[in-house]
N, CA, C and O atoms as a DFTB+ gen file, in Angstrom:
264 C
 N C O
     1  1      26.176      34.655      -4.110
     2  2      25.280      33.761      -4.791
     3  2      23.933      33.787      -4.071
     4  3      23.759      33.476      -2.893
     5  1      22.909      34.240      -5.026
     6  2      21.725      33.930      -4.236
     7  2      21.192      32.392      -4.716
     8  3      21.418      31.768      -5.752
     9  1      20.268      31.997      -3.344
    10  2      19.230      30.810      -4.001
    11  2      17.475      31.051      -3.213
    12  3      16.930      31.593      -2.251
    13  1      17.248      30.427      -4.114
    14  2      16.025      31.025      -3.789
    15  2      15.233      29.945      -2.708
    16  3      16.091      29.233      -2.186
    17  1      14.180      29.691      -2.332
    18  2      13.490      28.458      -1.970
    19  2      12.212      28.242      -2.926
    20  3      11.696      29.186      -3.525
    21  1      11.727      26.855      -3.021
    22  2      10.691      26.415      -3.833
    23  2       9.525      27.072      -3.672
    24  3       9.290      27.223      -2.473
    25  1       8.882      27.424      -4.219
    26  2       7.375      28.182      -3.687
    27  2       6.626      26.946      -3.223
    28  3       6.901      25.809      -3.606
    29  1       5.632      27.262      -2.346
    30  2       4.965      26.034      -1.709
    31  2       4.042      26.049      -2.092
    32  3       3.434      27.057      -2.451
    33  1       3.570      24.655      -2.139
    34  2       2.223      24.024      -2.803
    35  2       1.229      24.760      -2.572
    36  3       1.212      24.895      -1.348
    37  1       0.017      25.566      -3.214
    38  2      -1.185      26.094      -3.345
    39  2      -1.981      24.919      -2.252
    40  3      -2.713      25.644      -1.578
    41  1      -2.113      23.966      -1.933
    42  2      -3.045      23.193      -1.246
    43  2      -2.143      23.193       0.452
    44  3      -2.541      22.421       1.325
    45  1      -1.286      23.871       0.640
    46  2      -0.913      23.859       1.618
    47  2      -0.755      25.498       2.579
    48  3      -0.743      25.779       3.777
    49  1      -0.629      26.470       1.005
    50  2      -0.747      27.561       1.374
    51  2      -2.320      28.076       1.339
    52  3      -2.607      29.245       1.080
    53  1      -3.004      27.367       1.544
    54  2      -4.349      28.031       1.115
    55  2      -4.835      27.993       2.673
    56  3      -4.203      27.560       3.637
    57  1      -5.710      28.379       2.652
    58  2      -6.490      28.669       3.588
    59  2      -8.217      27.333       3.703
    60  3      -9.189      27.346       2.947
    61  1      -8.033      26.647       4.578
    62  2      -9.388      25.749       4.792
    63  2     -10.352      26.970       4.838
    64  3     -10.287      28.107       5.307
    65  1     -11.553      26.028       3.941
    66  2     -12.585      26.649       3.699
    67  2     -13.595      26.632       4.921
    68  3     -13.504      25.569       5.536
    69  1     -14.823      27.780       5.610
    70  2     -15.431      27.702       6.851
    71  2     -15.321      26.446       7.245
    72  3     -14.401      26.048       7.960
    73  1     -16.486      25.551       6.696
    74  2     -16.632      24.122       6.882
    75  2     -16.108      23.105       6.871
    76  3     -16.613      22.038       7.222
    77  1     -14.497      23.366       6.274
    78  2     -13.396      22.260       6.361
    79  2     -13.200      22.246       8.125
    80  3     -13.024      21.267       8.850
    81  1     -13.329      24.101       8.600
    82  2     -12.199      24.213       9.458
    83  2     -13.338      23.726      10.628
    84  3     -12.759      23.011      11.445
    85  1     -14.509      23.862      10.898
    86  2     -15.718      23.225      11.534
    87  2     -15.346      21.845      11.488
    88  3     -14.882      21.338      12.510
    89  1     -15.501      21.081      10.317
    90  2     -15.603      19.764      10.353
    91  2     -14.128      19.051      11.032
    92  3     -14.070      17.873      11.384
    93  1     -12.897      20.098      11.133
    94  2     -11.503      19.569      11.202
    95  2     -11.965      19.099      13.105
    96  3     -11.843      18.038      13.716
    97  1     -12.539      20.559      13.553
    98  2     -13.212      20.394      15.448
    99  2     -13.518      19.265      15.883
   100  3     -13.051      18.627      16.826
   101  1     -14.493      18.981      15.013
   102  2     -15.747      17.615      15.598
   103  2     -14.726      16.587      15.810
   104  3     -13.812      16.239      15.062
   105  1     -15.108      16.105      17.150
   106  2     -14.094      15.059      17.393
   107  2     -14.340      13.756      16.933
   108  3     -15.442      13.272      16.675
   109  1     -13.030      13.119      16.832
   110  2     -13.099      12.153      15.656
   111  2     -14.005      10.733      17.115
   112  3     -13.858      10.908      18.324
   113  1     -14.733       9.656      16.589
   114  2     -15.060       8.692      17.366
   115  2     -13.934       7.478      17.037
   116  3     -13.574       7.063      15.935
   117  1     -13.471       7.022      18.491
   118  2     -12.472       6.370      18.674
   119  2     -13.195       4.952      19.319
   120  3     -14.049       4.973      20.206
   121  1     -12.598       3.595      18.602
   122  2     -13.831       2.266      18.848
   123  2     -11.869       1.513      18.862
   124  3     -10.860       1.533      18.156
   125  1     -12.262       1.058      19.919
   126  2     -11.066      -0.128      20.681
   127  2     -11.116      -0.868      19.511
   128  3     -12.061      -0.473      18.827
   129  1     -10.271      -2.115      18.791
   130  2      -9.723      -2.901      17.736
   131  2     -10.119      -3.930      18.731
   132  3     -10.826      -4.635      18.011
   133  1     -10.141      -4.522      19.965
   134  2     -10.772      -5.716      20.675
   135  2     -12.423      -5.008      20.822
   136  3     -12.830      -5.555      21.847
   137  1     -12.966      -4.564      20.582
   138  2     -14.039      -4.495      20.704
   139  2     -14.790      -4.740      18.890
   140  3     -15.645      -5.581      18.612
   141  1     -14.204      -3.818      17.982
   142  2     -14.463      -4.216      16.709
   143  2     -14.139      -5.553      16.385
   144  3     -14.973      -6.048      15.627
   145  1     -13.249      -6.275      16.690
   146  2     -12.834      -7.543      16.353
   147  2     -13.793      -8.774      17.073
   148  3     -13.939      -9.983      16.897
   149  1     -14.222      -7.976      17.773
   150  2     -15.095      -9.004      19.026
   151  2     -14.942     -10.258      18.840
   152  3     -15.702     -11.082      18.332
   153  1     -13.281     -10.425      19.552
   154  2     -12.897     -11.733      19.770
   155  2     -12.103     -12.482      18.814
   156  3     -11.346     -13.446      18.929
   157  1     -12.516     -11.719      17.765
   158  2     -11.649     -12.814      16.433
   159  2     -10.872     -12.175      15.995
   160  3     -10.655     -11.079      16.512
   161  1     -10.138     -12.604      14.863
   162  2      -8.768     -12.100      14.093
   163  2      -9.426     -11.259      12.857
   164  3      -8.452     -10.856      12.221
   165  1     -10.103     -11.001      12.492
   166  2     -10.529     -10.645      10.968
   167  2     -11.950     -10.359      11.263
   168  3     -12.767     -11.073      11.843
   169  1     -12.116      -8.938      10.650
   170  2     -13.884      -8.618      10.419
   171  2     -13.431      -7.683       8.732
   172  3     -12.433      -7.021       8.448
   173  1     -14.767      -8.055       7.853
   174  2     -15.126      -7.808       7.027
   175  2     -15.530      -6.568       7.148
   176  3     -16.125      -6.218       8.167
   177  1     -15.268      -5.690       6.110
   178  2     -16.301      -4.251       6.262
   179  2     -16.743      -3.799       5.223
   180  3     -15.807      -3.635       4.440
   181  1     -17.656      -3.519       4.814
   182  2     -18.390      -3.403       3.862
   183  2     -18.381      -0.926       3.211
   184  3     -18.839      -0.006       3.889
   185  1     -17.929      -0.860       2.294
   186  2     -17.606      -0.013       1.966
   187  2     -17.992       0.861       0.748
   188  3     -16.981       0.809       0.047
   189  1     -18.773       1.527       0.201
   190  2     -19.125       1.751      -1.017
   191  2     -19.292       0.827      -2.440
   192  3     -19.085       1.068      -3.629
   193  1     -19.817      -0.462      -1.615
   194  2     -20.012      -1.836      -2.445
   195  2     -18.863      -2.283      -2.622
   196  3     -18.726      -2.957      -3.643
   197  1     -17.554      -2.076      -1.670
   198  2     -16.654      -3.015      -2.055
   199  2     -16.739      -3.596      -0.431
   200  3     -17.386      -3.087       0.484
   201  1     -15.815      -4.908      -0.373
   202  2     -15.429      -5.794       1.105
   203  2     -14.206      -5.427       0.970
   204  3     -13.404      -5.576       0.049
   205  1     -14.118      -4.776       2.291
   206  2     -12.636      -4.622       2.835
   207  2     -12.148      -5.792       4.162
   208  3     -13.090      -6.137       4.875
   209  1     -11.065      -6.264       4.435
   210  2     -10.819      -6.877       5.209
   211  2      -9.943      -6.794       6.200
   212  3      -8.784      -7.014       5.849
   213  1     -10.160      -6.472       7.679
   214  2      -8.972      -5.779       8.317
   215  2      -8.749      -7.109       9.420
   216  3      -9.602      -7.849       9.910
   217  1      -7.525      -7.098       9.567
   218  2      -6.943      -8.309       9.872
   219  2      -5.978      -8.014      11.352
   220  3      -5.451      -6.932      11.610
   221  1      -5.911      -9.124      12.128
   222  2      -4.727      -8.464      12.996
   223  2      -3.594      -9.851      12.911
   224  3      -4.024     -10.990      13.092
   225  1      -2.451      -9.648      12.684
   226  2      -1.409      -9.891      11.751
   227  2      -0.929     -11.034      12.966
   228  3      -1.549     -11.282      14.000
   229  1       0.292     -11.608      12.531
   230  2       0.954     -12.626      13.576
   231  2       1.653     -11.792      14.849
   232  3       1.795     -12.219      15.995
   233  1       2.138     -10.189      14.212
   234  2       3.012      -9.572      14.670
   235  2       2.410      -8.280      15.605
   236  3       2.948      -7.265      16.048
   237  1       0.805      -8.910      15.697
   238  2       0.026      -7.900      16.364
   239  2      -0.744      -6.715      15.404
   240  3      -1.662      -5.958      15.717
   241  1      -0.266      -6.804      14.564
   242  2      -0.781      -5.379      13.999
   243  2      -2.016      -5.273      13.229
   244  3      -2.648      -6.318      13.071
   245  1      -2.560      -3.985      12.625
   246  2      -3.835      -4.339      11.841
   247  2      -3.162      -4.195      10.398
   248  3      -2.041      -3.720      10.220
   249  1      -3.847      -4.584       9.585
   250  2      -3.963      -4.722       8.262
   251  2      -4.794      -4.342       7.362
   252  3      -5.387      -5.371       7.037
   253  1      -5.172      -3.522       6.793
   254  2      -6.920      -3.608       5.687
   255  2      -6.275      -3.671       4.241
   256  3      -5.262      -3.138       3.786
   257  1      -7.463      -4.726       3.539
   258  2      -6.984      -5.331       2.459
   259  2      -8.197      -5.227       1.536
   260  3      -9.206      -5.748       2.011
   261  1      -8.333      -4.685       0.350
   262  2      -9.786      -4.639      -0.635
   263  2     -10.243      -5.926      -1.157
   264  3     -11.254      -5.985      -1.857
């Protein structure tokens, strides 16, 4: 009995384009959650004209909410 395997997704077999694979390098900027929060539980962020709201939870954690 043969079986075959699934062919794999085109967006996984492809190849990143020059500038994907440039932009993948640049290192990402990393900002502490006590420093963004500066001090409080909740900061607002403002996003392609919407308010997002990222929260830090009872259980410690963050949250973002539209």
């Amino acid at each position: 009995m043969s079986t075959t395997l699934p062919a794999t997704p085109p967006a996984i077999a492809a190849r990143p384009a020059a500038s994907a694979t440039a932009h993948a390098m640049a290192p990402v900027k990393r900002i502490s959650s006590a420093g963004l929060m500066d001090g409080g539980r909740e900061v607002e962020i403002e996003h392609a004209g919407r308010i997002y709201r990222l929260r830090i939870t009872q259980l410690n954690k963050l949250i973002l909410t539209a």
